[in-house]
Backbone as a ProteinNet text record, in pm:
[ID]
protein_1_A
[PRIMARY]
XXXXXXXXXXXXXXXXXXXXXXXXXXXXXXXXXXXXXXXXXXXXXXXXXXXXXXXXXXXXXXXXXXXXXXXXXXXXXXXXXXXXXXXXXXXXXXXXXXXXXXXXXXXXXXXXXXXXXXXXXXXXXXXXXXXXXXXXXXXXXXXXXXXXXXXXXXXXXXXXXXXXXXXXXX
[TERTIARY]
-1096.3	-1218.4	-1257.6	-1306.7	-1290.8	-1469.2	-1556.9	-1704.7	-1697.4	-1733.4	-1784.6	-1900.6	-1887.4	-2047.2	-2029.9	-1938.2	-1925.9	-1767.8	-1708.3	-1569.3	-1574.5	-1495.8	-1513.6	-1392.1	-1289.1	-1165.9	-1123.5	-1114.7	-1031.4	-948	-851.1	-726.9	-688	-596.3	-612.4	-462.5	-497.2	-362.5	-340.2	-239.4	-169.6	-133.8	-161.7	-147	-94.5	-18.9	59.1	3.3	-58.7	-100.5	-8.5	14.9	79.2	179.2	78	119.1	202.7	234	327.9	281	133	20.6	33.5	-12.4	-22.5	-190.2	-253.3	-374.9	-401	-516.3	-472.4	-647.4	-712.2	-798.5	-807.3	-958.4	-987.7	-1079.2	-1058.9	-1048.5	-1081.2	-1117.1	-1137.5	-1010.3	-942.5	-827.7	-812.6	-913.1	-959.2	-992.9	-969.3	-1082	-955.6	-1057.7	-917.2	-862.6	-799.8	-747.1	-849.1	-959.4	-1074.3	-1153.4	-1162.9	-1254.3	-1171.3	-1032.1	-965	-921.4	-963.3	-920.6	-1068.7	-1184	-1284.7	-1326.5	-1257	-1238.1	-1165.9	-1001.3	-986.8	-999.3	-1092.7	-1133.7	-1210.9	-1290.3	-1349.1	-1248.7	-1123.3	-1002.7	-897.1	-922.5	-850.1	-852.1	-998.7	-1039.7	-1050.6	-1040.6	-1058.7	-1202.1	-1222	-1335.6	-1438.6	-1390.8	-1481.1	-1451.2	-1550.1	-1487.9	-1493.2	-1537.3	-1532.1	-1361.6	-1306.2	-1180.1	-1068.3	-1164.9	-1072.9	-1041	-1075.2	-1081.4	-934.1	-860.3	-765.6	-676.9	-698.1	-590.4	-620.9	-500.3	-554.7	-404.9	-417.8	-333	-219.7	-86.2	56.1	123.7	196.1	257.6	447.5	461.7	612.2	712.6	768.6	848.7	989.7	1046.5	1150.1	1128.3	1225.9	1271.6	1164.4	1274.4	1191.8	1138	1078.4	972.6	806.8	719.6	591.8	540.5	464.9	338.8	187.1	154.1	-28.9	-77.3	-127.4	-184.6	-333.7	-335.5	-446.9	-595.1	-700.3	-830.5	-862.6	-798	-856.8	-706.2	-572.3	-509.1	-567.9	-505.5	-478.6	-428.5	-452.8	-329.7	-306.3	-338.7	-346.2	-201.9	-206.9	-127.7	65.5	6	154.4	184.1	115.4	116.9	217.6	135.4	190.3	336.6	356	491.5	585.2	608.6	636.5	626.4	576.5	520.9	666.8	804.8	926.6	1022.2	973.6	1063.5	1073.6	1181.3	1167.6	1089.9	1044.6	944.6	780.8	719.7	547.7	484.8	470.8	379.5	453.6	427.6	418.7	326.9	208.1	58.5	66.4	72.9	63.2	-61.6	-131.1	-228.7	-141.5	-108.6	-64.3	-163.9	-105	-215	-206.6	-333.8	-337.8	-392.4	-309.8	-363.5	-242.5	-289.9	-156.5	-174.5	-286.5	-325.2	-275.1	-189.3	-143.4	-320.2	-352.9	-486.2	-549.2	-582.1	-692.4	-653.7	-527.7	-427.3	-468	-435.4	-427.6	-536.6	-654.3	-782.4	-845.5	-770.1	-851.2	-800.5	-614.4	-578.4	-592.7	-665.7	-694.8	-816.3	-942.3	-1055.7	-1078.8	-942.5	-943.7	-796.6	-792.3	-692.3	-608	-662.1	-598.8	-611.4	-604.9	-590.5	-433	-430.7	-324.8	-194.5	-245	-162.6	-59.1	-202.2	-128	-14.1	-44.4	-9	169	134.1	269.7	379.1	341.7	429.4	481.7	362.3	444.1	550	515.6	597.2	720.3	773	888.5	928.8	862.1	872.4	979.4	889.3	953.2	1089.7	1123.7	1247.3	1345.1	1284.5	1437.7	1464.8	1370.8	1405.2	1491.5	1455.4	1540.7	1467.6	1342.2	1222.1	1205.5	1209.2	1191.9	1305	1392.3	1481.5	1415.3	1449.6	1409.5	1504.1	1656.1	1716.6	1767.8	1815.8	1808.8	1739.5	1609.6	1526.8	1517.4	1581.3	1618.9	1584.9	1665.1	1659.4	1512.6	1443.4	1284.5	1223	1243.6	1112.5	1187.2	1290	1330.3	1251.7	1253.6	1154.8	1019.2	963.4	832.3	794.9	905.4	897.9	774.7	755.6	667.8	515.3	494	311.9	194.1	219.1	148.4	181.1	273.3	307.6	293.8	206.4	211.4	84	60.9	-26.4	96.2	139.6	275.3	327.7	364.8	500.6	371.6	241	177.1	144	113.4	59.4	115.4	48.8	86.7	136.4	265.3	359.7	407.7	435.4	483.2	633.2	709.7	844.8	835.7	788	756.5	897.8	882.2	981.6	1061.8	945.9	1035.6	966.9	1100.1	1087.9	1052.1	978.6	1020	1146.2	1187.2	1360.4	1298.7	1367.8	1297.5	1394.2	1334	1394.4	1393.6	1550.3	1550.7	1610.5	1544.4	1521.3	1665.6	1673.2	1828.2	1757	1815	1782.1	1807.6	1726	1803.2	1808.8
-1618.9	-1661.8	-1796.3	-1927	-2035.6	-2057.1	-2097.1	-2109.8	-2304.5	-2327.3	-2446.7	-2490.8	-2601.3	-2615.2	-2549.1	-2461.3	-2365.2	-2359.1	-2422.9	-2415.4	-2265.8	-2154	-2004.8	-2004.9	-1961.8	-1885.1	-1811.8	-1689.9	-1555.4	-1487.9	-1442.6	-1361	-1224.8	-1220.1	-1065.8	-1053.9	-1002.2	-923	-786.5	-773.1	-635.9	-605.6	-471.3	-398.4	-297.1	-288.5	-179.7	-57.3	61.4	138.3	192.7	288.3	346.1	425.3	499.2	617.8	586.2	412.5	393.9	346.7	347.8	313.4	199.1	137.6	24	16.8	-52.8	-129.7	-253.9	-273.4	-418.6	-482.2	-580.7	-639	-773.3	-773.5	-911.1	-993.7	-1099.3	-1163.6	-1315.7	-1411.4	-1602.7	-1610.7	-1692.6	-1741.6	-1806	-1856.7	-1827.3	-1781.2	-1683.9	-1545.7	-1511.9	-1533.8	-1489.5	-1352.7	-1252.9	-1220.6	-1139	-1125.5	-1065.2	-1021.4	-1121.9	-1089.4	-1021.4	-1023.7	-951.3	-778.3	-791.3	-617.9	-573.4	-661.3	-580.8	-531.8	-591	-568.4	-466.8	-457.5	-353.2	-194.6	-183.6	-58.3	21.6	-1.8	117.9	161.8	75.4	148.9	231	215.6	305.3	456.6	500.7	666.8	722.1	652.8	721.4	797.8	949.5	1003.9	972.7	889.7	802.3	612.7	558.3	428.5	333.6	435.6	387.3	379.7	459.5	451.7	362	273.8	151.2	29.3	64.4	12	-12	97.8	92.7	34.4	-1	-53.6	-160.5	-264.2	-454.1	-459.5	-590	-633.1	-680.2	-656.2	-732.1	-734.9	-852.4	-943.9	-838.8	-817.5	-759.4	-901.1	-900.3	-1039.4	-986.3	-902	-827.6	-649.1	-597.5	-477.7	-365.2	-429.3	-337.4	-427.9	-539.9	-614.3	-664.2	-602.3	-629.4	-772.7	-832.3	-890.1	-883.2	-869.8	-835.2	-1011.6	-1044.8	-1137.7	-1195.4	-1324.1	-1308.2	-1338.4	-1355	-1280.2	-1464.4	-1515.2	-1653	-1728.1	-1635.3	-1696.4	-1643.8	-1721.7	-1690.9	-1627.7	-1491.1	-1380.2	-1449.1	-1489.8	-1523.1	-1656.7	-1753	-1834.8	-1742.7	-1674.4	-1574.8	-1520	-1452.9	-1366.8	-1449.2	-1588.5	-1660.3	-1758.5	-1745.2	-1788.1	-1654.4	-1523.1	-1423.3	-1356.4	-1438.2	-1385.9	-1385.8	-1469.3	-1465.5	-1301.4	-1293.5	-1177.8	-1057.9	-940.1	-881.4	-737.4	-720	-638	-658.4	-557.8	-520.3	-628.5	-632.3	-712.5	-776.5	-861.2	-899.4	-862.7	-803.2	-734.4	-639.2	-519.1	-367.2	-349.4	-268	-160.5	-111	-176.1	-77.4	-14.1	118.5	111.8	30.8	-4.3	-100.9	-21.6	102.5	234.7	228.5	271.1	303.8	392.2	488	569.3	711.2	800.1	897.6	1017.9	1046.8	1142.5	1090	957.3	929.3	947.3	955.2	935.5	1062.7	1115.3	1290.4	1379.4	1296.8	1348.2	1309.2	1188.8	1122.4	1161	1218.1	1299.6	1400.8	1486	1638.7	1650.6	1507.2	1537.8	1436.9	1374.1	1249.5	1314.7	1408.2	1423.2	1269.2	1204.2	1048.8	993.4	988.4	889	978.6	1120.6	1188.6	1155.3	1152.4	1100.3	959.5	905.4	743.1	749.7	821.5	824.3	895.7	995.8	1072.8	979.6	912.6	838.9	707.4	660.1	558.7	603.6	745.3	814.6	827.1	872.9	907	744.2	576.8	511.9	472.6	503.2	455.6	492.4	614.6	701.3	643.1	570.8	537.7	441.4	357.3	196.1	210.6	316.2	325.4	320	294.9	229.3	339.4	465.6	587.9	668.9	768	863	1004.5	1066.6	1236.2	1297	1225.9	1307.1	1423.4	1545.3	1690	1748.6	1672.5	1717.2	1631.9	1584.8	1527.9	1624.7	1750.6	1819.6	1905.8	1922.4	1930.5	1830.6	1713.1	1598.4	1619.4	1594	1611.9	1701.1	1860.5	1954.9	1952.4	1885.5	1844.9	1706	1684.4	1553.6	1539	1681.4	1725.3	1621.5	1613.2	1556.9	1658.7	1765.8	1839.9	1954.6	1889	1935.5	1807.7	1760.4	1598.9	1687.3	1780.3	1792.7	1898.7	1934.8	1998.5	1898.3	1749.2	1628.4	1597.3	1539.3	1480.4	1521.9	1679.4	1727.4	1691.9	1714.7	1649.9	1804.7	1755.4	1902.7	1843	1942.9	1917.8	1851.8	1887.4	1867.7	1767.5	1668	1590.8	1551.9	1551.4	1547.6	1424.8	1317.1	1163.9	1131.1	1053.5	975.5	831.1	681.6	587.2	536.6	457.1	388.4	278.1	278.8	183.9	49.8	-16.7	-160.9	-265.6	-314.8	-415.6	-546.1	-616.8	-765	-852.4	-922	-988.3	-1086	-1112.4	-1219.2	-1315.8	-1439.5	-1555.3	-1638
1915.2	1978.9	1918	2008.6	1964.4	2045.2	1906	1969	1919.5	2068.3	2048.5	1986.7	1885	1782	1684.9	1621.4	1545.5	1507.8	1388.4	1368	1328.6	1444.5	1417	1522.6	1434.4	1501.9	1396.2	1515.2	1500.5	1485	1413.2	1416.6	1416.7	1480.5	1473.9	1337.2	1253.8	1103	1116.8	1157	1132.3	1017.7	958.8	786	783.7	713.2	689.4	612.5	614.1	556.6	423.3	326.1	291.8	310.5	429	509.5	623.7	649.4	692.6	867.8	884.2	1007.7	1014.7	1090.6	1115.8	1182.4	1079.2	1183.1	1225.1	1256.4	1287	1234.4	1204.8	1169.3	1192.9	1245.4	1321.5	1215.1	1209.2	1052.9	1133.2	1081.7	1084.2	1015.3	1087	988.8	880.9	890.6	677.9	597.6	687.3	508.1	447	320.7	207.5	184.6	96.5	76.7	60.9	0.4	-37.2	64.7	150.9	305.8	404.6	351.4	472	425.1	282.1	228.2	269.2	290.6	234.7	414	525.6	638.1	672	597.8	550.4	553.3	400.9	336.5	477	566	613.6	731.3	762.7	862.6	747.1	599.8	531.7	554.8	594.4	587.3	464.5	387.4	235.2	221.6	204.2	154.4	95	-61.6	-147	-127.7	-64.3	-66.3	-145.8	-302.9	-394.6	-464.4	-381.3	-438.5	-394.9	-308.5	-255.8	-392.3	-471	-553.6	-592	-616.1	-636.3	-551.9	-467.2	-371.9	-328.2	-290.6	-253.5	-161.4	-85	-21.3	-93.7	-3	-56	6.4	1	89.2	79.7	194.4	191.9	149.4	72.6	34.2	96	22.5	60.5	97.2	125.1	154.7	35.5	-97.6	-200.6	-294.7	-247.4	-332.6	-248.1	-327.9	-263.5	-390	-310.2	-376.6	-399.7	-490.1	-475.5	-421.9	-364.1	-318.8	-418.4	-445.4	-514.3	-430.7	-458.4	-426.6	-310.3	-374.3	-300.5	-194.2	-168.7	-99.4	68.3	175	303.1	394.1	370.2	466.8	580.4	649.5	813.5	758.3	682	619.2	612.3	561.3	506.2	678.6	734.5	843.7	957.7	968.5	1064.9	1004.4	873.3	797.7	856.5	817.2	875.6	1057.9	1110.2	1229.7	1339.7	1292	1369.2	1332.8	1216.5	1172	1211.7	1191.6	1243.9	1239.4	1133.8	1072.6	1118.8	1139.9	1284.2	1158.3	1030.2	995.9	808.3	773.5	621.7	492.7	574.4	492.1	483.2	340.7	364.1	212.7	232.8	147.6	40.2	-85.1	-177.4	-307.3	-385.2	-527.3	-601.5	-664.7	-808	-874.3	-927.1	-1041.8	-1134.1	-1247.8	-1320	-1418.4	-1385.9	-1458.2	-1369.1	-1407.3	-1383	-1396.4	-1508.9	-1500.4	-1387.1	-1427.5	-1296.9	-1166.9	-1157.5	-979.5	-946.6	-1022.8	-1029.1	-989.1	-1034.2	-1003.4	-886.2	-885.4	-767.8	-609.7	-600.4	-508.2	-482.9	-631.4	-578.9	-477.5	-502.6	-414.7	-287.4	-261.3	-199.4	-78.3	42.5	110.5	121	270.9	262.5	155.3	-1.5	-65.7	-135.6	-85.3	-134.2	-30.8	61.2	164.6	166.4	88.9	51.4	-56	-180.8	-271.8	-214.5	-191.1	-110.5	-72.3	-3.9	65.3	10.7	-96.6	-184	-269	-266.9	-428.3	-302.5	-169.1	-101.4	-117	-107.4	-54.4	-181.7	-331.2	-454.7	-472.4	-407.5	-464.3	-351	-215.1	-151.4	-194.8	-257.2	-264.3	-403.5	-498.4	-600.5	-727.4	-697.4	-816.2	-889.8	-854.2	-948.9	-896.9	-1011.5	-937.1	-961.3	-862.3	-867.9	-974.2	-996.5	-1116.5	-1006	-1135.1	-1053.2	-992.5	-935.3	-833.2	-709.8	-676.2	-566.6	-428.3	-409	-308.4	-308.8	-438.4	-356.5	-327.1	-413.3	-312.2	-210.5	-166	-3.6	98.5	10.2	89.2	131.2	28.7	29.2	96	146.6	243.6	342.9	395.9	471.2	400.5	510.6	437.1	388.9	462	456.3	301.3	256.9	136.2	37.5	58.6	-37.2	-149.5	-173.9	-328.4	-387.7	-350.8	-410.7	-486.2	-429.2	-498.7	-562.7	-547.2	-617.2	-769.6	-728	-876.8	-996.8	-1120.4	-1285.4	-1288.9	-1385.5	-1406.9	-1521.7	-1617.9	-1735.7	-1717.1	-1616.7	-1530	-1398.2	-1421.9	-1295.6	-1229	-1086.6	-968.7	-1005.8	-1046.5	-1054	-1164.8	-1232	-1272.1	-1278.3	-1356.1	-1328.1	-1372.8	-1326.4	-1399.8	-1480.7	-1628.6	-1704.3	-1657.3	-1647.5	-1607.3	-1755.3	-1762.6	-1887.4	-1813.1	-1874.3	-1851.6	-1939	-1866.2	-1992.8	-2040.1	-2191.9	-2262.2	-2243.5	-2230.6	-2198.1	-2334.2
[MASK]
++++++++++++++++++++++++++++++++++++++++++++++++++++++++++++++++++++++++++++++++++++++++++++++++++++++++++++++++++++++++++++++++++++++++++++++++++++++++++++++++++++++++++

């Protein structure tokens, strides 16, 4: 939408949910990174929307590499760099948690934020980022969504692992 007297144009950004959705958000093609999560948070469905907290925009770079975007770049910038390719969008919703108790607590009273979580944890194990080990063939079972507080829960025996990653010396 282009108002004359008024430099005000519109975009529409497609986002990638966790859960693997796609929405879409109508944004000025300059709002930053900040104005476009905070547009965002109320198409998340999250219960507490205090718990958007945990989560910010990132840029799909590759397959199995995301970027967190920082608070003052241009999604609409990235969107339309990406906009030939062949993937629905370059923008997806990931967590910025790294607290296991707190995850834990926050999916037992949060369904969709368990939902989210679910599906990053199936997303981590294809890309290779965490292995299930000898439990491979139950996360498989529990693939189901509707079994996502089953994979989520804290167990003395957790399903996955992370893979420790070492860096070479230069």
């Amino acid at each position: 939408m282009i108002q004359i007297g008024r430099a005000s144009c519109r975009g529409r950004e497609k986002i990638m949910l966790p859960d693997r959705e796609l929405i879409t958000v109508q944004v000025r093609k300059t709002a930053t990174a900040d104005e476009v999560y905070a547009c965002t948070v109320p198409k998340l469905g999250l219960q507490s929307p205090s718990s958007a907290v945990y989560f910010y925009l990132f840029e799909i770079v590759e397959y199995s590499f995301e970027r967190k975007l920082e608070s003052n770049e241009f999604p609409h910038h990235l969107y339309i760099q990406n906009y030939s390719t062949a993937s629905a969008t370059c923008l997806c919703v990931r967590k910025w948690l790294f607290s296991a108790g707190l995850e834990s607590r926050l999916t037992a009273s949060d369904d969709r934020l368990a939902t989210f979580m679910f599906w990053m944890s199936i997303d981590a194990v294809d890309r290779g980022t965490i292995r299930a080990e000898d439990r491979l063939y139950e996360l498989k079972a529990l693939q189901d969504a509707s079994r996502k507080h089953e994979a989520t829960r804290s167990s003395s025996s957790p399903i996955v692992r992370p893979i420790r990653v070492r860096r070479a010396v230069t």
